[in-house]
VOBA-1610 file (N, C-alpha, C; in pm, whole numbers, padded with zeros to 5 digits, always signed):
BEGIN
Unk+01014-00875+01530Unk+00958-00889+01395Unk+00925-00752+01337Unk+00951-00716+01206Unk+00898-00600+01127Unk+00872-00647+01010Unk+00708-00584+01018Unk+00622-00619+00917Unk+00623-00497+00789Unk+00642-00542+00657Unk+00646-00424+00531Unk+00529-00447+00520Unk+00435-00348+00496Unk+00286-00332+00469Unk+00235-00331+00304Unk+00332-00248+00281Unk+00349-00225+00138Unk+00491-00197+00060Unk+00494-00288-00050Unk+00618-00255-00150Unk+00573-00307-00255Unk+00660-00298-00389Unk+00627-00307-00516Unk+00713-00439-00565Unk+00656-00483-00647Unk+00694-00590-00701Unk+00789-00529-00853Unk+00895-00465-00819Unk+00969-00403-00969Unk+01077-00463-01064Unk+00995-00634-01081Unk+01084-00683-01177Unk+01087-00686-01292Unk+01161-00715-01402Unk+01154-00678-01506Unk+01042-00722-01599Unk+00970-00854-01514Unk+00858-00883-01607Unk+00726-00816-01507Unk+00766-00765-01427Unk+00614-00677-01349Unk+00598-00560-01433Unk+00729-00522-01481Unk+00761-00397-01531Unk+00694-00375-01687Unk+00683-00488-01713Unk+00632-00487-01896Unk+00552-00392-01942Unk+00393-00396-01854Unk+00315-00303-01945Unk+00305-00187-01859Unk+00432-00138-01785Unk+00403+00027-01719Unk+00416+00096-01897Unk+00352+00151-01901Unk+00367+00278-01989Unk+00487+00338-02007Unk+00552+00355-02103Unk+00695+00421-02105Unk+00712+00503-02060Unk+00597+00624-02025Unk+00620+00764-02004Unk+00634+00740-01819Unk+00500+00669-01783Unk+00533+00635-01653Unk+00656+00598-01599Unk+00738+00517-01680Unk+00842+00386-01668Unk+00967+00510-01631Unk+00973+00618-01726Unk+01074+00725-01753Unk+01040+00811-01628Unk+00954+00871-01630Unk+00971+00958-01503Unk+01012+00878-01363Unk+00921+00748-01301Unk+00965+00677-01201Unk+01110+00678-01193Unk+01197+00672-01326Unk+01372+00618-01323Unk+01412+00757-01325Unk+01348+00845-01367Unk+01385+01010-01393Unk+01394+01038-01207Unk+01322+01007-01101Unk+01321+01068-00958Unk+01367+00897-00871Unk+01350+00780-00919Unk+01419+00751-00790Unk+01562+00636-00866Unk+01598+00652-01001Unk+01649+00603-01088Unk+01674+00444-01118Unk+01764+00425-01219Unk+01753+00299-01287Unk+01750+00153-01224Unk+01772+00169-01103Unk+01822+00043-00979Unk+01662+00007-00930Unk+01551+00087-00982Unk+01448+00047-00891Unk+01389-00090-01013Unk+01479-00149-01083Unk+01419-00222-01146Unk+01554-00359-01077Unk+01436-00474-00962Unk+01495-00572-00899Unk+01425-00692-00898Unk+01529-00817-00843Unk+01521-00926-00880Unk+01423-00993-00734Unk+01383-01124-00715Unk+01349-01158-00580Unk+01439-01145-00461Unk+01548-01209-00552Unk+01710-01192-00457Unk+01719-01018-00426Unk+01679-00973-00513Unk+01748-00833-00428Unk+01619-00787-00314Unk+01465-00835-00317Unk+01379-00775-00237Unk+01412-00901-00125Unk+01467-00974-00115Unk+01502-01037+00033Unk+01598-01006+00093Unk+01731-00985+00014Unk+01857-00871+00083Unk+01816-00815+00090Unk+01737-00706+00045Unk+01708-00588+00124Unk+01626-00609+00269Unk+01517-00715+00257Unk+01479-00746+00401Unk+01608-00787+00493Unk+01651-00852+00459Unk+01734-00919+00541Unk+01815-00814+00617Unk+01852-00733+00503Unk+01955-00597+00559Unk+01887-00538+00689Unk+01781-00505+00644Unk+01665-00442+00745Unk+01623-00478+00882Unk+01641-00639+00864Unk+01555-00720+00968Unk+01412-00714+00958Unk+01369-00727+00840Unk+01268-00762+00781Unk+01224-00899+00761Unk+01072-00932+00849Unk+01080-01070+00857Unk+00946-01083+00730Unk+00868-00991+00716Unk+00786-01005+00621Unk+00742-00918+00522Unk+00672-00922+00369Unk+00691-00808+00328Unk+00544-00798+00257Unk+00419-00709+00253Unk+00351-00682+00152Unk+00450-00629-00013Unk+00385-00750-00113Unk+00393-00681-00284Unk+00281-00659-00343Unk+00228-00580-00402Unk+00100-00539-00451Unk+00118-00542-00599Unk-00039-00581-00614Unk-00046-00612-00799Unk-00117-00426-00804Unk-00055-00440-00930Unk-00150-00291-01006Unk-00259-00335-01131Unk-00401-00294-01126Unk-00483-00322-01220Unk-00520-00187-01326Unk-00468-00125-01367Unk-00508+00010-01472Unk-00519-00052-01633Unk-00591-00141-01633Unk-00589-00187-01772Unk-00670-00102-01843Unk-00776-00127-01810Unk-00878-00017-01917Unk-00842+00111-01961Unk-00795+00169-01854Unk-00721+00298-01891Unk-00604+00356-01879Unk-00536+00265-01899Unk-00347+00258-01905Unk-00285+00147-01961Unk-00368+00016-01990Unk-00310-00116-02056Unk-00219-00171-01934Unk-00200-00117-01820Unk-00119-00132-01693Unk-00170-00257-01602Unk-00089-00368-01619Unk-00087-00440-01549Unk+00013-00524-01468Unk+00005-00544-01320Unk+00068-00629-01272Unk-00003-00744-01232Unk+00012-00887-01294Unk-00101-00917-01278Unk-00127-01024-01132Unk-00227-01044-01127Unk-00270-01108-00922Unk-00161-01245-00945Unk-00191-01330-01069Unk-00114-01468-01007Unk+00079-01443-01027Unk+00124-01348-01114Unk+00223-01294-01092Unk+00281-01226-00954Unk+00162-01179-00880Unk+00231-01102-00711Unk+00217-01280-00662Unk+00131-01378-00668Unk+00129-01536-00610Unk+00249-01629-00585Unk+00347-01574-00698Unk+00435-01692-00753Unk+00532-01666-00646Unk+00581-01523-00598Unk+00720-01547-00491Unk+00651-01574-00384Unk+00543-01538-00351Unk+00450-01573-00189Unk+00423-01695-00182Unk+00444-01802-00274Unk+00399-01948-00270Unk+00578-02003-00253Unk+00656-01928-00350Unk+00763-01944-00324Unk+00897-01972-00213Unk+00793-01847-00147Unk+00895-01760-00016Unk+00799-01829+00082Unk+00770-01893+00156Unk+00666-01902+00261Unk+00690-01819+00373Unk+00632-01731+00464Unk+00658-01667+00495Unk+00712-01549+00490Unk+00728-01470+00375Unk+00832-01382+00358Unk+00745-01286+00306Unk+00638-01316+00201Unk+00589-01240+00141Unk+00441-01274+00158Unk+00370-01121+00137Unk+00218-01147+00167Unk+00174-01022+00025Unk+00068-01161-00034Unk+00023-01059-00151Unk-00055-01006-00165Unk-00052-00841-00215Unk-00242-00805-00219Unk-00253-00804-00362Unk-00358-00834-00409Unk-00455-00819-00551Unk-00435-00691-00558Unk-00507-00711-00687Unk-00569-00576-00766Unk-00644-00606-00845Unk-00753-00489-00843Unk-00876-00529-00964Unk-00883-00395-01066Unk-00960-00377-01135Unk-00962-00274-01227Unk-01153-00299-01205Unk-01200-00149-01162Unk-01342-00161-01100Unk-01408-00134-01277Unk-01333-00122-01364Unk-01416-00070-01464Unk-01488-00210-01575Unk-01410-00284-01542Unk-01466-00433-01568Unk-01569-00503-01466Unk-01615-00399-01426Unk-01769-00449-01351Unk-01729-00593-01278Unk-01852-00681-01283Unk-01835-00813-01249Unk-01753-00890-01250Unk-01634-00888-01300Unk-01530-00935-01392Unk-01459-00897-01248Unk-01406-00781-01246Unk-01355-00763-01113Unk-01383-00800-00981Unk-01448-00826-00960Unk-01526-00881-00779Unk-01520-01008-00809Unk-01536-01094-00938Unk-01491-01216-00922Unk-01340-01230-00956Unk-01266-01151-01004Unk-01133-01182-00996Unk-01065-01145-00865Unk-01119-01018-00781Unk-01135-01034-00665Unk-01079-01157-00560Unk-01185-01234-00505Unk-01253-01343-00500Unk-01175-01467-00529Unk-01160-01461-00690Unk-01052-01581-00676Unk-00898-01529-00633Unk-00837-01389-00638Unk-00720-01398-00581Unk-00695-01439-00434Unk-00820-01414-00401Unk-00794-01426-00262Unk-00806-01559-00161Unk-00910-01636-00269Unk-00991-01755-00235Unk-00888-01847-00296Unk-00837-01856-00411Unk-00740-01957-00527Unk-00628-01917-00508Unk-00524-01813-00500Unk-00428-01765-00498Unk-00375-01760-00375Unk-00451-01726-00275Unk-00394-01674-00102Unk-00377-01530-00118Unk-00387-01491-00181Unk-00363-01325-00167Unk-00459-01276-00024Unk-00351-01123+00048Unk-00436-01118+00177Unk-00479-01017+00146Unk-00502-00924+00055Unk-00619-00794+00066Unk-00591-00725-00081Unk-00636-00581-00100Unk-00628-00521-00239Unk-00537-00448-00268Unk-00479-00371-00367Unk-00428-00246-00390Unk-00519-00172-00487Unk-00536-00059-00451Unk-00623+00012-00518Unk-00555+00219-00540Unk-00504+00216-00665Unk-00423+00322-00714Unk-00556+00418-00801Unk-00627+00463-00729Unk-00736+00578-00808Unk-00693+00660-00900Unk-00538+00683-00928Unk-00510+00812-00999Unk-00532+00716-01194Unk-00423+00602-01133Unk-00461+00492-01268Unk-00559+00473-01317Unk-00703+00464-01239Unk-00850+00368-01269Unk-00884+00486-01319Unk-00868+00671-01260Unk-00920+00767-01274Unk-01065+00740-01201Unk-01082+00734-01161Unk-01236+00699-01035Unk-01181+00756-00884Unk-01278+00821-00808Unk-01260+00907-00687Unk-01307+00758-00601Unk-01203+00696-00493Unk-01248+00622-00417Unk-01424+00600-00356Unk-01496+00710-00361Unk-01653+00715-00284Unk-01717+00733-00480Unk-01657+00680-00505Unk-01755+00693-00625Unk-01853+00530-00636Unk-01975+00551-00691Unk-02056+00401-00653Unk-02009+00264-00726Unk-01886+00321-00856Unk-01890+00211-00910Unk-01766+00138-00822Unk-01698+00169-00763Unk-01611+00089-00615Unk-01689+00052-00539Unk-01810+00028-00470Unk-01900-00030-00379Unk-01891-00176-00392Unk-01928-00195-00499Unk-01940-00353-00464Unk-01783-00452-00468Unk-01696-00360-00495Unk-01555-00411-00436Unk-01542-00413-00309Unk-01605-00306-00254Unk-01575-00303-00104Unk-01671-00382-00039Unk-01768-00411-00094Unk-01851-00517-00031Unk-01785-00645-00023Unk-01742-00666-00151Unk-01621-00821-00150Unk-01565-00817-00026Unk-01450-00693-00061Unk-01382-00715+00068Unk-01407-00732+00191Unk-01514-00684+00272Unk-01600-00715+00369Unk-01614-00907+00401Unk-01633-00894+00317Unk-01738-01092+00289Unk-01592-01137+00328Unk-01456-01107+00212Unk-01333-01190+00243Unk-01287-01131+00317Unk-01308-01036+00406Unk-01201-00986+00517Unk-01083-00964+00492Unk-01066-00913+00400Unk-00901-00838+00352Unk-00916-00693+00376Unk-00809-00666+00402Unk-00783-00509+00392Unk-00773-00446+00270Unk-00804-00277+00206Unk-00763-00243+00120Unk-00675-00156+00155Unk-00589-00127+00034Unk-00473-00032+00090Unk-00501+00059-00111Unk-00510+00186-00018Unk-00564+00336-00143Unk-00418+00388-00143Unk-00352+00404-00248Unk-00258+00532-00268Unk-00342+00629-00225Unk-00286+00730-00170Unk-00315+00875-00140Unk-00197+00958-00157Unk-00244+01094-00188Unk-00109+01179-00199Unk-00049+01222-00347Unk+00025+01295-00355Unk+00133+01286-00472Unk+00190+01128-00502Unk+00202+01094-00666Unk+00249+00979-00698Unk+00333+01067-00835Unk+00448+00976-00894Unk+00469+01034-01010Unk+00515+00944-01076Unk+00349+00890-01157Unk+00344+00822-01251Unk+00259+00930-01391Unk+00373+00993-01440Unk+00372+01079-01558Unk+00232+01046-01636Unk+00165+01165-01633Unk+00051+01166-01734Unk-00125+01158-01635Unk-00045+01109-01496Unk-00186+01107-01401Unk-00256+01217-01371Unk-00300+01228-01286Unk-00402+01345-01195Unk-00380+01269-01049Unk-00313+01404-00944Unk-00353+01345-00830Unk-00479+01393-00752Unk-00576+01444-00820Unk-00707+01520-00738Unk-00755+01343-00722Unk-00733+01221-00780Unk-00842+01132-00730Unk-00769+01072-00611Unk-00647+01119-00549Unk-00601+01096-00480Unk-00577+01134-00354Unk-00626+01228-00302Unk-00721+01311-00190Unk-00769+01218-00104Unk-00738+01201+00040Unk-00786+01148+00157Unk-00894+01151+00172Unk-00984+01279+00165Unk-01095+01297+00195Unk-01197+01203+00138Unk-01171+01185+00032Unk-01242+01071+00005Unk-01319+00946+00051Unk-01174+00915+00115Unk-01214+00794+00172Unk-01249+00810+00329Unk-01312+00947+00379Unk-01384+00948+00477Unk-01569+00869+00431Unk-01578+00922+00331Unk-01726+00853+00300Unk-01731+00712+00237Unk-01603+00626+00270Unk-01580+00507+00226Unk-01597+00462+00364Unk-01519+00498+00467Unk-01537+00471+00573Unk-01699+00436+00659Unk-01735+00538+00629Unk-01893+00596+00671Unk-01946+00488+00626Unk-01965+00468+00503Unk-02061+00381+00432Unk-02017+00234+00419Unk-01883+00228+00456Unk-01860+00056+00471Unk-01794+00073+00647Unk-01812+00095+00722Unk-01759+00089+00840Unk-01686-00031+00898Unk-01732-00205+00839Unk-01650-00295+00880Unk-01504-00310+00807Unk-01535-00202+00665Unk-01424-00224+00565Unk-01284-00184+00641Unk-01151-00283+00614Unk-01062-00247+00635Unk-00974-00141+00612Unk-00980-00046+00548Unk-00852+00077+00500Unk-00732+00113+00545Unk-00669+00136+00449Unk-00520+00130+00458Unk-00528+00263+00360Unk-00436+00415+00420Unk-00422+00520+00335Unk-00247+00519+00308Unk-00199+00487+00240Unk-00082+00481+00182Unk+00015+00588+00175Unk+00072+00620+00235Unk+00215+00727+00199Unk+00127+00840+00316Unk+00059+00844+00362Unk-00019+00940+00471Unk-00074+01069+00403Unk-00132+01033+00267Unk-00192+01142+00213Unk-00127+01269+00121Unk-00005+01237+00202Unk+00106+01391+00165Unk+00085+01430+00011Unk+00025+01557-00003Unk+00032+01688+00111Unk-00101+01695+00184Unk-00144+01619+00179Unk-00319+01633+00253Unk-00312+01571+00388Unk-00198+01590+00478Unk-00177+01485+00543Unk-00284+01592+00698Unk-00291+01667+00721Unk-00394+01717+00788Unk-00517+01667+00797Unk-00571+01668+00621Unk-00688+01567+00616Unk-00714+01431+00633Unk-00559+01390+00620Unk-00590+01246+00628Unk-00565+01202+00801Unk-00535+01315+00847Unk-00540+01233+00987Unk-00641+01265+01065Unk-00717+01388+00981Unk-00888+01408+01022Unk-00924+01265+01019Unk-00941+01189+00880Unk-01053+01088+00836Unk-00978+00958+00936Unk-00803+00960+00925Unk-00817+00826+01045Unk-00827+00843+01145Unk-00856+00958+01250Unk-00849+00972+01359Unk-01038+00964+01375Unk-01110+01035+01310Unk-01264+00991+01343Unk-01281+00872+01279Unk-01202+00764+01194Unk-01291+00629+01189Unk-01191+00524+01222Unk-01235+00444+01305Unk-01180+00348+01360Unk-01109+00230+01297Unk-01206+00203+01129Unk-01136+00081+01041Unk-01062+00168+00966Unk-00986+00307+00962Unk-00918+00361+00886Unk-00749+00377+00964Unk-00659+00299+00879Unk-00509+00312+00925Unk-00433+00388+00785Unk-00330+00427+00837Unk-00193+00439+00709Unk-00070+00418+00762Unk+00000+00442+00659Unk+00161+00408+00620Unk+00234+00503+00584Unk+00356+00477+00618Unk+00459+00568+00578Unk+00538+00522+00455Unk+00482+00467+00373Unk+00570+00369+00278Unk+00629+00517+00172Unk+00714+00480+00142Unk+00758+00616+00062Unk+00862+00741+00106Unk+00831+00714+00239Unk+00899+00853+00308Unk+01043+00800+00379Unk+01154+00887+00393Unk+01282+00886+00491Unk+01199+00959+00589Unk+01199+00857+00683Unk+01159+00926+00807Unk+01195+01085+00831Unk+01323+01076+00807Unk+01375+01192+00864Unk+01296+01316+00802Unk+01224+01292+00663Unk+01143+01381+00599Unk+01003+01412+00610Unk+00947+01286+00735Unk+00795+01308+00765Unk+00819+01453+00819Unk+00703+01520+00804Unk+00673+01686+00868Unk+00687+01635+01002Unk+00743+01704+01095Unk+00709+01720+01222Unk+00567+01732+01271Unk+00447+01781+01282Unk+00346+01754+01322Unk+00296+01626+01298Unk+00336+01546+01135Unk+00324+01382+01143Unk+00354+01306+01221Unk+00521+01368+01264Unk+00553+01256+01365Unk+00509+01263+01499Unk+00464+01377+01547Unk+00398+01374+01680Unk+00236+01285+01642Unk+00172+01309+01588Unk+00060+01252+01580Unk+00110+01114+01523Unk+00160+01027+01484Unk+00209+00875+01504Unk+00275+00859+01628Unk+00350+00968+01674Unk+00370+00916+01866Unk+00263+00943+01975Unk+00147+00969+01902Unk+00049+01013+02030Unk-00113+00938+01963Unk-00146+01014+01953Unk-00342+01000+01910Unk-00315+00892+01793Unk-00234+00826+01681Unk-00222+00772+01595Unk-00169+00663+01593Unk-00098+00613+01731Unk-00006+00556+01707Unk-00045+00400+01669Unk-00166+00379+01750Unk-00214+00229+01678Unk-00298+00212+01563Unk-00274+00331+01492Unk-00288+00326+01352Unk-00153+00306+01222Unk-00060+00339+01283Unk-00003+00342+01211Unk+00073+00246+01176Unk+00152+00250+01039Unk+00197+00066+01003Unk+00360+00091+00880Unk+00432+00059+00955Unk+00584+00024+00853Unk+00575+00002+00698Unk+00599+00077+00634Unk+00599+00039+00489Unk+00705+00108+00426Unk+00743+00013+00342Unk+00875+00104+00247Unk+00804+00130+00137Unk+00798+00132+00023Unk+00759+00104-00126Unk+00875+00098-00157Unk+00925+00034-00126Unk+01069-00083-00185Unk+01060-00143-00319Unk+01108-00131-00492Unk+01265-00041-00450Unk+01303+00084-00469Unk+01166+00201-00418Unk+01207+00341-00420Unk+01262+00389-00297Unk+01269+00343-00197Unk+01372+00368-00097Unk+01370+00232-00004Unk+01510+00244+00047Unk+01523+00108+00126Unk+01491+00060+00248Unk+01476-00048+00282Unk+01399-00105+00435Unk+01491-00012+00550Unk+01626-00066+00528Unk+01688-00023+00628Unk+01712+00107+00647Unk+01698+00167+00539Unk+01724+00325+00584Unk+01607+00428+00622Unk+01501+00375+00636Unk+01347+00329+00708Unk+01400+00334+00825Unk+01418+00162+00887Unk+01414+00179+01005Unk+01512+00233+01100Unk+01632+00254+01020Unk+01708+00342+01092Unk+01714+00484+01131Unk+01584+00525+01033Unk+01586+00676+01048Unk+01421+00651+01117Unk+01392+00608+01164Unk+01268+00553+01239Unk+01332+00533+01378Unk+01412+00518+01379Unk+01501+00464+01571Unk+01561+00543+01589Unk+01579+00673+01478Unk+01654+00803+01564Unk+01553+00919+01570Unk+01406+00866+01510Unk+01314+01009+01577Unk+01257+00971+01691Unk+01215+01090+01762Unk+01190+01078+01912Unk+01037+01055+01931Unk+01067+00892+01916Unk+00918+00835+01936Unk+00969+00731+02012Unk+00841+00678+02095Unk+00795+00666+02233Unk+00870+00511+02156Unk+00920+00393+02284Unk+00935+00250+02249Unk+00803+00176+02201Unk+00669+00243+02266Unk+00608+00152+02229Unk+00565+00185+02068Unk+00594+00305+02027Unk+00527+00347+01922Unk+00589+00235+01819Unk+00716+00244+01819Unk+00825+00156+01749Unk+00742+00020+01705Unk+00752-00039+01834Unk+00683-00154+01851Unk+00542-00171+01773Unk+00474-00050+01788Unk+00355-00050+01700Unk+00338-00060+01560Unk+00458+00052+01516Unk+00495+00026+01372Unk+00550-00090+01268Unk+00635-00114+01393Unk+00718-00222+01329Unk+00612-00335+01308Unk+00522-00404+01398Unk+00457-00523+01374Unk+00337-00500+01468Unk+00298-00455+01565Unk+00187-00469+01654Unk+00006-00430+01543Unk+00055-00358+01502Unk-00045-00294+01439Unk-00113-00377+01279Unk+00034-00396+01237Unk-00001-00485+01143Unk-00060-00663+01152Unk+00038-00690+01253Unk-00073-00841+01289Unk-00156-00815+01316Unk-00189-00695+01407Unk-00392-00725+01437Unk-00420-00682+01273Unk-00397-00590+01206Unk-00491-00567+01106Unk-00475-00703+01007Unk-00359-00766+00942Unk-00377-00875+00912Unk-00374-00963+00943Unk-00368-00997+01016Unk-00479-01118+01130Unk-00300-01244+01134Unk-00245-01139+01177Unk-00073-01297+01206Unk-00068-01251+01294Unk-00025-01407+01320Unk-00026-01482+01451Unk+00116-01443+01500
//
């Protein structure tokens, strides 16, 4: 079994309210094909040997009009049984509004945890008005999963996107689940400071051709990291299979494999 942790939902009606400028640069670096159908995000599993896949909603309304919205990521996961696992998204700037929309994605919908893109909301993950999201999440036991790193969605800032951050997220919610997305890059030093001292802190490689992780990354996912770490494409900016094929020719340990591919991810989301 190989579990996708994270990918994007890039169909043409997810696609509606990206921002044009966003919409243009995304097709400007990984081009016009990343806009796909359900049929094409299951061939591509299938190609892969992909038995399951995280799609994540995006919430930047307040300050981007950007939405993907929670019962839209619902409809192929109710669809697909088994195939797909959805995380929410909230927009923390709608206060209350958010922790109960929260709540019902997860409680009404089945959705299994959050996506949370700081560069969109413009809010630094340890900032107080995210607390009582992360308290939700606690109560529902979902994981969150933070972009970290370079993103290039035209017009952002990636300073709210800094690992470090979410060392004092850690600290201060310690049962909270975390998920650091794309491994921080270029902060990826720091980010394997903050998951290596906290225990509810994992990441992903979603984003990367293996063959392009830095070398010191890949030793630290074959050694001190390895049951942290978790399979992700962000599919459809690069593909499952050319993931795991360039994943089975770096020189990592069998069990690491094993870890990535699914060990790591059923314990963190709780499949059986």
């Amino acid at each position: 079994m190989i579990i996708d942790t994270h990918s994007q939902l890039f169909t043409e009606k997810a696609l509606e309210t990206m921002p044009k400028p966003m919409l243009e640069s995304y097709k400007a670096v990984f081009g016009e094909e990343m806009v796909v159908s359900i049929r094409d995000i299951l061939e591509d599993m299938d190609r892969a040997g992909v038995t399951m896949t995280v799609i994540v909603a995006v919430d930047a309304e307040t300050v981007h009009g950007y939405k993907v919205p929670n019962d839209l990521i619902a409809e192929p996961v109710q669809e697909n049984p088994g195939r797909f696992i959805g995380f929410a998204s909230v927009d923390p700037h709608k206060g209350k509004l958010a922790t109960e929309e929260f709540e019902w994605a997860i409680r009404d919908l089945g959705l299994k945890g959050l996506k949370i893109l700081p560069h969109l909301i413009e809010i630094n993950p340890n900032d107080p008005l995210m607390y009582p999201i992360y308290k939700k999440s606690i109560e529902l036991d979902v994981p969150i999963l933070f972009h970290t790193g370079t993103q290039f969605h035209a017009g952002t800032k990636i300073k709210y996107c800094q690992p470090l951050f979410l060392d004092d997220v850690a600290i201060d919610f310690p049962h909270l689940k975390i998920i650091l997305a794309h491994f921080g890059f270029p902060w990826f030093y720091e980010a394997v400071a903050v998951i290596q001292r906290n225990a509810n802190v994992y990441f992903n490689i979603a984003g990367w051709a293996p063959r392009h992780i830095p070398e010191p990354m890949v030793r630290y996912i074959d050694t001190i990291l390895s049951h942290k770490v978790l399979f992700g494409s962000d599919f459809p900016l690069i593909t499952r299979k050319r993931i795991v094929d360039e994943l089975k020719e770096l020189p990592l340990k069998e069990k690491t494999l094993d870890r990535i591919f699914s060990e790591n991810a059923k314990r963190l989301l709780n499949i059986s």
